[in-house]
C-alpha positions as a Markdown table, in Angstrom:
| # | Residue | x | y | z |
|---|---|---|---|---|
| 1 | Unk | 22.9 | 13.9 | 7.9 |
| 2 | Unk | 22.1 | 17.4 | 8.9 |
| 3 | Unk | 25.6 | 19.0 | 9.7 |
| 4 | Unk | 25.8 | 20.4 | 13.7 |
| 5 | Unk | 25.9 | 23.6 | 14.6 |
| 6 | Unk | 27.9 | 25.3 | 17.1 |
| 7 | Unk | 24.9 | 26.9 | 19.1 |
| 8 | Unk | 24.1 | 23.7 | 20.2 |
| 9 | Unk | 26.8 | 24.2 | 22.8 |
| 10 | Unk | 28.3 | 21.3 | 25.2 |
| 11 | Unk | 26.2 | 19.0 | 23.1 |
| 12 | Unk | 27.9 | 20.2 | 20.0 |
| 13 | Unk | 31.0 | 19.1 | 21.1 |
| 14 | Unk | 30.0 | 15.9 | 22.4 |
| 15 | Unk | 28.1 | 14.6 | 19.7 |
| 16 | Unk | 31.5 | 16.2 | 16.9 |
| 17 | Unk | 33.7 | 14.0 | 19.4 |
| 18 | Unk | 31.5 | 11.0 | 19.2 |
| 19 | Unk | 30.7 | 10.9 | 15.3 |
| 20 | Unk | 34.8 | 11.0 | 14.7 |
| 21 | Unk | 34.9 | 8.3 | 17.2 |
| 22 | Unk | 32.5 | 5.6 | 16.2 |
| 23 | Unk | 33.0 | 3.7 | 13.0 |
| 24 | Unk | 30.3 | 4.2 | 10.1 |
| 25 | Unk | 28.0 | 0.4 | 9.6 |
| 26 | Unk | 28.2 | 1.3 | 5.8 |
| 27 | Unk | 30.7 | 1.6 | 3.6 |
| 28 | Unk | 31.6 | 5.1 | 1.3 |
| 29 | Unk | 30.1 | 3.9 | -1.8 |
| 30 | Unk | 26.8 | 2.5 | 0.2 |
| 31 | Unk | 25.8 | 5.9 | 1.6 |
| 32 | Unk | 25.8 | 7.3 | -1.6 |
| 33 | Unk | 23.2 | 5.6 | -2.6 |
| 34 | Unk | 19.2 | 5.8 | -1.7 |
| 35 | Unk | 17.9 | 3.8 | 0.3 |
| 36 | Unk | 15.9 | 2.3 | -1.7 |
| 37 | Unk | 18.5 | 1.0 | -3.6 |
| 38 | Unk | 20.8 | -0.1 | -1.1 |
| 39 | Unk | 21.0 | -3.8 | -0.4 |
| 40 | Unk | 18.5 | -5.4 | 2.3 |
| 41 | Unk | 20.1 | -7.0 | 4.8 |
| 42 | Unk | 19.1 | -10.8 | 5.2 |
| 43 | Unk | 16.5 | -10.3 | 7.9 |
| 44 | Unk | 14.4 | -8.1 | 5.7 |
| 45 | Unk | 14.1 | -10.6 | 3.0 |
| 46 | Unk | 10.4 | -11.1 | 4.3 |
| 47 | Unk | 9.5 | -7.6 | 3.2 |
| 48 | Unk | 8.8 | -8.7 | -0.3 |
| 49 | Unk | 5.8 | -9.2 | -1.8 |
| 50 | Unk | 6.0 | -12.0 | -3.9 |
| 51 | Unk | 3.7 | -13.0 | -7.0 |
| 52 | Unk | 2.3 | -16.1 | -9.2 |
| 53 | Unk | 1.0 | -15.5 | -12.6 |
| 54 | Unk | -1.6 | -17.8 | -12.5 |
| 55 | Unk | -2.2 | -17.8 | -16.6 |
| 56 | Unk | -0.4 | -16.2 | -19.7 |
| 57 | Unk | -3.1 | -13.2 | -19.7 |
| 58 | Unk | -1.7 | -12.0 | -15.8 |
| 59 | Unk | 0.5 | -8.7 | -16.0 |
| 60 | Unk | 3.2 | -8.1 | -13.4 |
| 61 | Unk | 2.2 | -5.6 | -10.8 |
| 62 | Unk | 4.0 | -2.5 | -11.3 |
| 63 | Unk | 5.1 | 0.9 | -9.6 |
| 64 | Unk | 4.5 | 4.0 | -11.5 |
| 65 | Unk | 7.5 | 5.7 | -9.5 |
| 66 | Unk | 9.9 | 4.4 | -7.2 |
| 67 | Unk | 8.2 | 5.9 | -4.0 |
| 68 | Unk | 4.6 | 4.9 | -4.9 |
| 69 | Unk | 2.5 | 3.9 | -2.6 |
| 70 | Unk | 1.1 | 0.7 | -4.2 |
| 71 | Unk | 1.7 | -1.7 | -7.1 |
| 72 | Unk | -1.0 | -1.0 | -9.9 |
| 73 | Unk | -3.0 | -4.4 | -10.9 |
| 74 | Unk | -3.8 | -5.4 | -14.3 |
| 75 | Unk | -6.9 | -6.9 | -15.9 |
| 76 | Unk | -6.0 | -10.5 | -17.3 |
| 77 | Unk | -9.0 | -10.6 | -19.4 |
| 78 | Unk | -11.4 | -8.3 | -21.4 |
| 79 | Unk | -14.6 | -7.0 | -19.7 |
| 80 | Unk | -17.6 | -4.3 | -19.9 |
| 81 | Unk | -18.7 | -2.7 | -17.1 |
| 82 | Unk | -22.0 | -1.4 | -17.8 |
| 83 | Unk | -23.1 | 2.3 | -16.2 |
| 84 | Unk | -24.0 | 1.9 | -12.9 |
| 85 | Unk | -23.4 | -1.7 | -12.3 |
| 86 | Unk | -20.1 | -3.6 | -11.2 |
| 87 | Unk | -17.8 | -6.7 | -12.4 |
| 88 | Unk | -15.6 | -8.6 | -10.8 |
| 89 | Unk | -12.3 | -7.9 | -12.9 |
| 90 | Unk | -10.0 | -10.8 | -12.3 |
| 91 | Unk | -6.1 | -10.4 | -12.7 |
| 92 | Unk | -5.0 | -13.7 | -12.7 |
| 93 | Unk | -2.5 | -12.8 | -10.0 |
| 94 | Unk | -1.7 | -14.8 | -6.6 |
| 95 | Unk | 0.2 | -13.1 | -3.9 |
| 96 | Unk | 2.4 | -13.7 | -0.6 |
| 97 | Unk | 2.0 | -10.5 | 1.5 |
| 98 | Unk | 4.7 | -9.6 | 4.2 |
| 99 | Unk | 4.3 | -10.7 | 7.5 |
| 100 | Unk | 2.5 | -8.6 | 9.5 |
| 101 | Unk | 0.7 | -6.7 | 6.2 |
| 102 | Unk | -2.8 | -7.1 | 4.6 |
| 103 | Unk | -3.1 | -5.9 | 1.3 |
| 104 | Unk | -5.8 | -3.3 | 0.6 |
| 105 | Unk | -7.2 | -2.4 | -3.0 |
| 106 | Unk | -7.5 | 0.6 | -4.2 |
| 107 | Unk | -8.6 | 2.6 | -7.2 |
| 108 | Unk | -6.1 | 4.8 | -9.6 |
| 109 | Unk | -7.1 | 8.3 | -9.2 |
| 110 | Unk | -7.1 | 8.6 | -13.2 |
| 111 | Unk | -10.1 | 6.5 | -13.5 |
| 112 | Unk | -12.2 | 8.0 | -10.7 |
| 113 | Unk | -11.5 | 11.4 | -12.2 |
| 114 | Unk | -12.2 | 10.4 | -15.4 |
| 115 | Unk | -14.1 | 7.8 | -16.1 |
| 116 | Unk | -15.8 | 7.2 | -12.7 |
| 117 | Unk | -15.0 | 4.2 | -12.0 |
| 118 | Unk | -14.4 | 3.0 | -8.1 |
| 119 | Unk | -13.2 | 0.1 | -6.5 |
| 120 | Unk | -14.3 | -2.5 | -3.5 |
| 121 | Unk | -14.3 | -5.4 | -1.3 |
| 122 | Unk | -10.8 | -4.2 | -1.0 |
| 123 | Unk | -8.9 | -5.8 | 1.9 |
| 124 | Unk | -6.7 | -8.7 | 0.9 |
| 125 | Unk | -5.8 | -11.0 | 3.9 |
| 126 | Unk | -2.3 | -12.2 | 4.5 |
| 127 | Unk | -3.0 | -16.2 | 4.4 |
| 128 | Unk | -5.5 | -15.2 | 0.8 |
| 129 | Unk | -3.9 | -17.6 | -2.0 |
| 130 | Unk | -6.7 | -16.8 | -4.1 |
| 131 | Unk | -6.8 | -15.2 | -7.7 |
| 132 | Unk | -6.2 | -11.4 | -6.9 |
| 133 | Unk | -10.1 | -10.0 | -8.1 |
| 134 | Unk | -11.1 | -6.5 | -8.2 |
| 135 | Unk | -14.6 | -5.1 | -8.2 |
| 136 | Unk | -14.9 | -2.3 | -10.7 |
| 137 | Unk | -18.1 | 0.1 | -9.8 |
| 138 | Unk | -18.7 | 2.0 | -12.4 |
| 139 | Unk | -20.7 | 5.3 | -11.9 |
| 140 | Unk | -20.6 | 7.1 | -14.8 |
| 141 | Unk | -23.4 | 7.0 | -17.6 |
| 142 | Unk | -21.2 | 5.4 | -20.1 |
| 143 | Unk | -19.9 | 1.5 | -20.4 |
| 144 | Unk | -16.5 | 1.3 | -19.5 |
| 145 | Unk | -14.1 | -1.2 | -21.5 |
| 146 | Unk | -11.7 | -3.0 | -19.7 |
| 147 | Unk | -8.8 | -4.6 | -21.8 |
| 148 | Unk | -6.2 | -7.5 | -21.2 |
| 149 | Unk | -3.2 | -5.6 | -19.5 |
| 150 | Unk | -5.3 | -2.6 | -18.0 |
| 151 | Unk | -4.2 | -1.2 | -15.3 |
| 152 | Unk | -7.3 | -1.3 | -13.0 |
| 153 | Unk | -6.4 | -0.8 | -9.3 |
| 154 | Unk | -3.6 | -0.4 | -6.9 |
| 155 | Unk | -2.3 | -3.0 | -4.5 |
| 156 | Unk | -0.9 | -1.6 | -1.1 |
| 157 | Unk | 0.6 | -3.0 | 1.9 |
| 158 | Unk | -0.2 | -2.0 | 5.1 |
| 159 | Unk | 0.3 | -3.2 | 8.6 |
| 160 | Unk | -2.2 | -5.1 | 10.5 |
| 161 | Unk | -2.2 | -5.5 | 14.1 |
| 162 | Unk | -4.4 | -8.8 | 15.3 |
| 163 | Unk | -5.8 | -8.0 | 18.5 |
| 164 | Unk | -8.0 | -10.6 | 20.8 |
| 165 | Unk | -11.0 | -9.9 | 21.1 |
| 166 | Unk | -12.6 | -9.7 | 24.4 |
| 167 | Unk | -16.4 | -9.1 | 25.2 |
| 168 | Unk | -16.6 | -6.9 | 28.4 |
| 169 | Unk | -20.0 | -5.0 | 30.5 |
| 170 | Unk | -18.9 | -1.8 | 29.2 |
| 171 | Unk | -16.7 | 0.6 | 27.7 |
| 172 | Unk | -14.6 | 3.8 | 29.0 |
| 173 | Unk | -16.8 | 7.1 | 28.4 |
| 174 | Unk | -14.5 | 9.8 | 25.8 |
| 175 | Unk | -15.7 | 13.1 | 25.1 |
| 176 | Unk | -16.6 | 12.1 | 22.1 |
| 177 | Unk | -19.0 | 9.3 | 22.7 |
| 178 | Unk | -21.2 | 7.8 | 20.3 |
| 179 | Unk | -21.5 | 11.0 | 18.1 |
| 180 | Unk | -20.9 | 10.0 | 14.7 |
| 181 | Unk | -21.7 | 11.0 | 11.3 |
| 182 | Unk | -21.6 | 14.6 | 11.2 |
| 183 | Unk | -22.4 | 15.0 | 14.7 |
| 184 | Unk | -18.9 | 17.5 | 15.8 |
| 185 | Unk | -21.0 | 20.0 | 13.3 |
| 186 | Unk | -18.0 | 20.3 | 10.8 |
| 187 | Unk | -20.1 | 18.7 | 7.8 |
């Protein structure tokens, strides 16, 4: 918590007067720890993203840091992806998204920069129970080897929203309008 300063003035004083007055929600030891280690309180037990290993080949998602943005996905089996083409890269992997989350696939920046190698079809949807598979594209001008227990992609949880959908006789005018695809000039 950023300490107050006095040039804040009357609201200075209020807000020192209130913070002595109102009892913390956590104890000592629990705000010395990060948050991400702190415990979760019950009603944020459906944040978790929970997994099957559907054979003995599938690898545990992982994070490569504590703060990463996604859980990186593992081949279960071997496979060659020839230049130019694609394979569907199976890990062997069934998952429960949050509530309210789609999952979306996509590639580690290590093997776009270096071997060329991109993902798609990329959007898992939260009632999917399906074997977790990745398409590898590979556009470099060499084969690329995929191994049992290669990390190939990254899963990541996002929020949806689920709108209705409603057909109308026409939409609001913006000042953007129907430019698209370079059309502001910038590219």
């Amino acid at each position: 918590m950023t300490p107050l300063r006095p040039r804040h003035g009357l609201v200075y004083h209020f807000l020192s007067s209130l913070r002595r007055s109102v009892a913390m929600p956590c104890s000592e030891e629990l705000r010395t720890l990060s948050p991400s280690k702190r415990p979760r309180p019950a009603e944020e037990d459906g944040a978790r993203l929970r997994f099957v290993r559907l054979s003995e080949h599938a690898t545990a998602p992982t994070k490569g840091s504590a703060r990463a943005a996604g859980y990186d996905l593992y081949s279960a089996y071997d496979y060659t992806v020839p230049p130019m083409e694609k394979a569907l890269v199976k890990t062997d992997i069934q998952i429960a998204l949050p509530a309210g989350c789609y999952g979306r696939v996509a590639p580690r920046s290590g093997l776009a920069a270096k071997h060329f190698i991109d993902v798609g079809a990329g959007v898992i949807d939260e009632d999917y129970r399906g074997n977790i598979g990745v398409v590898l594209f590979n556009f470099g001008k060499e084969k690329f080897e995929v191994k049992n227990d290669y990390p190939i992609a990254q899963h990541i949880c996002e929020g949806v929203y689920y709108p209705e959908i409603e057909e109308v006789q026409g939409l609001d005018d913006t000042e953007r309008g129907a430019g698209g695809f370079g059309s502001t000039g910038k590219n």
